[in-house]
KERONU-478620 format. One line per 2 residues: their letters; for each residue x, y, z of N, C-alpha, C. Coordinates in nm, 3 decimals. Each point is the difference from the previous one (the first is absolute). Example, Ala and Ser with C-alpha at 12.3 -4.5 7.8 and 13.67 -1.06 7.14 Angstrom:
<recs>
as> 1.319:-0.569:0.780:-0.089:0.119:0.000:0.090:0.120:0.000  -0.035:0.105:-0.072:0.082:0.119:0.006:-0.077:0.109:0.073
</recs>
This chain:
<recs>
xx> 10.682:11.414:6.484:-0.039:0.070:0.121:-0.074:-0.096:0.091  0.048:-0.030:0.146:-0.074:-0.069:0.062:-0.133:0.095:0.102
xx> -0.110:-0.089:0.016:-0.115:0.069:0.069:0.009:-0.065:0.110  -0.047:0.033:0.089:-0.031:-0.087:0.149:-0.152:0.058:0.059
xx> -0.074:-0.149:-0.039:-0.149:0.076:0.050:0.006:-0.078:0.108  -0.110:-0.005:0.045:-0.045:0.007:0.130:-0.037:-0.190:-0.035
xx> -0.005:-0.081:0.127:-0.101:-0.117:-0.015:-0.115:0.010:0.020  -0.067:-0.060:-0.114:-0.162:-0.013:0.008:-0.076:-0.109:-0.068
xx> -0.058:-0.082:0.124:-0.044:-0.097:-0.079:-0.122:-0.011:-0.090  0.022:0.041:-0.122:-0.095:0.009:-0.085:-0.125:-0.098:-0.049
xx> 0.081:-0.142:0.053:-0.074:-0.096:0.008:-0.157:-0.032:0.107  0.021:0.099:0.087:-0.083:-0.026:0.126:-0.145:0.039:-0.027
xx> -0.092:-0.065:0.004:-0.130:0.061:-0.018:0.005:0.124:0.052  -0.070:0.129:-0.073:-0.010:0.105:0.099:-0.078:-0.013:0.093
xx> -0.124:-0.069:0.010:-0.110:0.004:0.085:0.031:-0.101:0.139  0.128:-0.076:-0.056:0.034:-0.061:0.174:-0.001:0.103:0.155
xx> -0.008:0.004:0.055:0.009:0.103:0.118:0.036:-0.084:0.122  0.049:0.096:0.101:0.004:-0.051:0.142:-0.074:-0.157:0.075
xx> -0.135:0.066:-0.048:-0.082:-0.065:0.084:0.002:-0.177:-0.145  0.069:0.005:-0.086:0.018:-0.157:-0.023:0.096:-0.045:0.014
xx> 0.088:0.019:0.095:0.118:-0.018:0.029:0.050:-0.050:0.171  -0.074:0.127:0.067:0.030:0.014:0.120:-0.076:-0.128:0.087
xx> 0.033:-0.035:0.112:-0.025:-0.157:0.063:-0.025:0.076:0.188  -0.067:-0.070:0.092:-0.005:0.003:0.103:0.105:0.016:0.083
xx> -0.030:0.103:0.103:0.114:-0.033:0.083:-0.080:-0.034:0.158  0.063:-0.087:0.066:-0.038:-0.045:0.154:0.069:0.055:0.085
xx> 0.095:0.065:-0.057:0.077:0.046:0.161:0.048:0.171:0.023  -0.063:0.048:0.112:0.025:0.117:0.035:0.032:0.024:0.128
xx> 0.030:0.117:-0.002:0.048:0.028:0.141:-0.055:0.184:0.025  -0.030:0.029:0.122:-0.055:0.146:0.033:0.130:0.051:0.035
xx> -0.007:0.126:-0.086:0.146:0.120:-0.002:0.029:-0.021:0.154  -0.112:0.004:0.120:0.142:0.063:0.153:0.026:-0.170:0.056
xx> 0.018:-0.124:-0.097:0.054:-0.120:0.022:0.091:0.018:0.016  0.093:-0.055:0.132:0.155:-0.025:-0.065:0.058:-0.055:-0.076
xx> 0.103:0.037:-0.012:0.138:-0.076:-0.079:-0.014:-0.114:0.035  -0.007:-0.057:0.108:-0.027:-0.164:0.081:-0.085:-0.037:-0.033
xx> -0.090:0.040:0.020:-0.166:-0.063:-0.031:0.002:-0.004:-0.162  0.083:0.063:-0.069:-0.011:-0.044:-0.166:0.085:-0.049:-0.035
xx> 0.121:-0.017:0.072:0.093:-0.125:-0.052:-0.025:-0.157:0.072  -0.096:0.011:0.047:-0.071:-0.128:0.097:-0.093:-0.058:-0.074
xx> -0.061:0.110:-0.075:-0.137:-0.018:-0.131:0.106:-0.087:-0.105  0.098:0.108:-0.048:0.067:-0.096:-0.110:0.057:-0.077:0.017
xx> 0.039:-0.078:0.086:0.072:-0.071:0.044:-0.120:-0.116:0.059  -0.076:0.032:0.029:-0.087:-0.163:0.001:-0.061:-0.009:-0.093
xx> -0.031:0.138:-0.103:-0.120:-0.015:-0.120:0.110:-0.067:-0.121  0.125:0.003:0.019:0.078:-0.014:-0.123:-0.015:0.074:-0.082
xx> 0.005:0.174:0.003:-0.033:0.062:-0.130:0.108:0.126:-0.011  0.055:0.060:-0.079:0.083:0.098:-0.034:-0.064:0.105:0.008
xx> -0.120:0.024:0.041:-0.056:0.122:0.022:-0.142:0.051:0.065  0.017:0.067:0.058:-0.163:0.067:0.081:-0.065:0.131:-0.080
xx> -0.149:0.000:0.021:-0.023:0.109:-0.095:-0.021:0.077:0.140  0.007:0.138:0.016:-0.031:0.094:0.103:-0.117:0.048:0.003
xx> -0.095:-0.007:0.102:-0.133:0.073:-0.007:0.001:0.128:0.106  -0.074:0.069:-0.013:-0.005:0.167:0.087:-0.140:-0.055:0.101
xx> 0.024:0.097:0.095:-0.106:-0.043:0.115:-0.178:0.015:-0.112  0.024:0.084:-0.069:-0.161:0.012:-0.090:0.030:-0.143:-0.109
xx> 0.075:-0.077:0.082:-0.008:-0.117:-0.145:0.099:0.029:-0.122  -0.012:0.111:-0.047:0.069:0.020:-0.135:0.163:-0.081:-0.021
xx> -0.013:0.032:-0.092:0.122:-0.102:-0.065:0.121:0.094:0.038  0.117:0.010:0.082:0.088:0.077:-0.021:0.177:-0.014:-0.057
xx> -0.004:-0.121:-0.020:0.112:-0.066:-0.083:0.011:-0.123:0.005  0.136:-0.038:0.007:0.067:-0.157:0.015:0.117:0.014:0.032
xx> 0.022:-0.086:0.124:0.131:0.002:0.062:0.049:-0.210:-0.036  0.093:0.046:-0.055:0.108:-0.170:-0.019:0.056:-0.024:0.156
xx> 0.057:-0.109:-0.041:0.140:-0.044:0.084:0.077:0.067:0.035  0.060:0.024:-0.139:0.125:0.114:0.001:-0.002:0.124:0.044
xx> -0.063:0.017:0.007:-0.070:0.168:0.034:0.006:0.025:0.212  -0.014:-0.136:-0.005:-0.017:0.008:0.154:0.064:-0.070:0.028
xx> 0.157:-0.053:-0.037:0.111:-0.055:0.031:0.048:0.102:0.072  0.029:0.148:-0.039:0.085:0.052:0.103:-0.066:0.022:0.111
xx> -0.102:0.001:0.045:-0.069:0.029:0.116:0.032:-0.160:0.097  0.006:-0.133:-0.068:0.023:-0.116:0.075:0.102:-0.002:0.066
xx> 0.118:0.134:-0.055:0.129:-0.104:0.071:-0.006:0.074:0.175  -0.006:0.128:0.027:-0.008:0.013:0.117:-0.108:-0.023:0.045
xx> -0.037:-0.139:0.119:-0.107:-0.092:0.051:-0.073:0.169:0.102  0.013:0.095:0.014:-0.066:0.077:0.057:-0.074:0.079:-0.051
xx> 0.038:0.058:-0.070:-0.059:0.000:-0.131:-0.168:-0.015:-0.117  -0.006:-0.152:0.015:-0.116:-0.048:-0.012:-0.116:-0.021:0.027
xx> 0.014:0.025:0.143:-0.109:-0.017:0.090:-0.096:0.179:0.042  0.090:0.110:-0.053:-0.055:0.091:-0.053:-0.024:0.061:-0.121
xx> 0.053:-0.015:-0.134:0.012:0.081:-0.092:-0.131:-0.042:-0.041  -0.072:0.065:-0.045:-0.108:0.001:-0.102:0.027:-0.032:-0.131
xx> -0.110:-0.030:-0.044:0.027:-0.065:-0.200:0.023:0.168:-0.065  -0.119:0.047:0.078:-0.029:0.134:-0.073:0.124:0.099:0.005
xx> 0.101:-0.021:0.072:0.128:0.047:0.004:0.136:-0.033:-0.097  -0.018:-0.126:-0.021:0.105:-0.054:-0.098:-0.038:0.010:-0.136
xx> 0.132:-0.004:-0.012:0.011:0.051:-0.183:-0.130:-0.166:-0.109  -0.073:0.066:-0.016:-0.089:-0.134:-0.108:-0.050:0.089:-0.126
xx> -0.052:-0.060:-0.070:-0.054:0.040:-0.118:-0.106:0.075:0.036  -0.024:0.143:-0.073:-0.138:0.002:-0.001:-0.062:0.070:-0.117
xx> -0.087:0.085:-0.016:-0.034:0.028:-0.121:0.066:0.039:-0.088  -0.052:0.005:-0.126:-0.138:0.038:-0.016:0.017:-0.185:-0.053
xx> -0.161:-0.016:-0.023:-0.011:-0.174:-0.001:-0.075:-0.004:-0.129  0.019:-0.115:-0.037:-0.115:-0.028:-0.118:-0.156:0.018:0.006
xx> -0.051:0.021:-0.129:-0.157:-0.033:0.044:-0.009:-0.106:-0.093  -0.151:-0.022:0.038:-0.017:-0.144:-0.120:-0.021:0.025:-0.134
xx> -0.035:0.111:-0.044:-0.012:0.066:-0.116:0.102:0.055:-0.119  0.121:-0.005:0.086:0.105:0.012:-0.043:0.040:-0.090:-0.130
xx> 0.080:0.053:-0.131:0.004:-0.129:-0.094:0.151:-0.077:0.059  -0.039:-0.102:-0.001:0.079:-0.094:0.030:0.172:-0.001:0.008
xx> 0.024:0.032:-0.191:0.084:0.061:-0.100:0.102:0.078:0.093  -0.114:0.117:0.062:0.061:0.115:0.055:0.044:-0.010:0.168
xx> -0.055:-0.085:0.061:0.027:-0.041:0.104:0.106:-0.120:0.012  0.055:-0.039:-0.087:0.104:-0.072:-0.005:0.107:0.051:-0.024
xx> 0.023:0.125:-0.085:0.110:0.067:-0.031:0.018:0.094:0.126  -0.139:0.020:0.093:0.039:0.118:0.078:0.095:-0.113:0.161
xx> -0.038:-0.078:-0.010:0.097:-0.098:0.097:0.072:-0.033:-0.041  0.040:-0.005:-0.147:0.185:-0.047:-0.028:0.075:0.131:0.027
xx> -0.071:0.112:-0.017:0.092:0.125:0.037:0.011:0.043:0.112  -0.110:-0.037:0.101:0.021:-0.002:0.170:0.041:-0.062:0.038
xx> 0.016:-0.111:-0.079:0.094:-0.158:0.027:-0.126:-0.095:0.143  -0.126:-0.007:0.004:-0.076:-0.061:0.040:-0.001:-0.140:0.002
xx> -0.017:-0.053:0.063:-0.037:-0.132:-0.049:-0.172:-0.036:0.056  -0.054:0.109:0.104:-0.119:-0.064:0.060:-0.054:0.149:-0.006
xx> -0.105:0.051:-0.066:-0.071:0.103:0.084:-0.152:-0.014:0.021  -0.033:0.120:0.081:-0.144:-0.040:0.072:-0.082:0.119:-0.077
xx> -0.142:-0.095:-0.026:-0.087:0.069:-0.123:-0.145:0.014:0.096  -0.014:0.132:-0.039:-0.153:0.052:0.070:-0.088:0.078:-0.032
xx> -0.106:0.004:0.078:-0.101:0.060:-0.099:0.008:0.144:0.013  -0.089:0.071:-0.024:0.001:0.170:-0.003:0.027:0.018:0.151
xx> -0.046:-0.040:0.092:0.007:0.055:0.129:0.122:-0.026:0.029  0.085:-0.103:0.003:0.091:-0.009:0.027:-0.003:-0.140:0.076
xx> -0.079:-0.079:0.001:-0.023:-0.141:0.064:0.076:-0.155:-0.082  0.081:-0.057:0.047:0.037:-0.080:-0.083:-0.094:-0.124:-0.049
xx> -0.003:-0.008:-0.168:-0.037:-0.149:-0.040:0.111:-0.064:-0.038  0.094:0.018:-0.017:0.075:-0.117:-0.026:0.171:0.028:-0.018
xx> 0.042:-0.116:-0.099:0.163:0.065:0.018:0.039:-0.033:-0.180  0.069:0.060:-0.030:0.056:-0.061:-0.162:0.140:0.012:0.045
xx> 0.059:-0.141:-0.075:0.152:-0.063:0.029:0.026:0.051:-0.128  0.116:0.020:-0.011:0.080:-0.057:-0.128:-0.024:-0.086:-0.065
xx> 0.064:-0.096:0.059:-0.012:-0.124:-0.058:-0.188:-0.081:-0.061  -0.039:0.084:0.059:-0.122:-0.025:-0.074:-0.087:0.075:-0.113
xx> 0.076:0.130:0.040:-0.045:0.104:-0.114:0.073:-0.056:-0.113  0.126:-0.046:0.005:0.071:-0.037:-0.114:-0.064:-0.156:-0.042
xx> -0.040:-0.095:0.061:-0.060:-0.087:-0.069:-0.116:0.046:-0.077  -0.092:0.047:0.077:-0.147:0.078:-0.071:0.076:0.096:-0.106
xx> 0.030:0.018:0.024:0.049:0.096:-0.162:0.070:-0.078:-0.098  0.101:-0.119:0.040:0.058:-0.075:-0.101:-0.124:-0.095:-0.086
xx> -0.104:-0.045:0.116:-0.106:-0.058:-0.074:-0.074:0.066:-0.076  -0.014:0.069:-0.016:-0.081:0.104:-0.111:0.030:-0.017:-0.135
xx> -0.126:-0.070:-0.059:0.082:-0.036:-0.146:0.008:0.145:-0.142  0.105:-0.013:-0.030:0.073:0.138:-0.083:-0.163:0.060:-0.126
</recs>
């Protein structure tokens, strides 16, 4: 009889969490920015992604490249649409408290590669990658 469980890395400290994982982010952009004004950001910052802030500051997602490719191709376009209009990521987000473990499996099933981690109010400290949750967890000795 075959079983099919679930993946779980059993190896992972339980007590790793968010907040030893997650790294700085420098670049944002305010939700009524345009489409222009944030493909101008990524495009001189060199980065695949903006985190979104709300006029009270709060964290309200992350918009990529891709995400705001279809808004580039008609040049009229850009110079009005808002961030806060186009399709981007948004909640619900990590906190730092979160175990690590569990925040890695919950972005292979959203298929994440970047999300934005905050505190109770809703203010961002930081961002956890993939690629770094999965190193911090591979280093964890068994």
């Amino acid at each position: 009889m075959n079983t099919v469980t679930p993946h779980s890395p059993r190896s992972a400290d339980p007590r790793l969490t968010v907040a030893d994982a997650m790294d700085s982010c420098d670049y944002q952009i305010a939700d009524d920015s345009t489409v222009d004004q944030a493909d101008d950001v990524l495009r001189s910052a060199h980065i695949d992604y903006l985190l979104v802030r709300g006029h009270d500051g709060r964290c309200e997602g992350l918009v990529t490249r891709a995400e705001l490719h279809p808004f580039l191709t008609p040049p009229w376009s850009t110079e009005r649409t808002a961030i806060s209009t186009t399709k981007h990521q948004r909640g619900p987000f990590a906190w730092p408290t979160l175990g690590l473990a569990l925040a890695a499996r919950v972005m292979r099933i959203r298929r994440l590669t970047v999300w934005p981690v905050i505190d109770d109010d809703g203010y961002l400290l930081g961002i956890l990658t993939a690629v770094r949750t999965a190193t911090v967890l591979a280093a964890t000795p068994a």
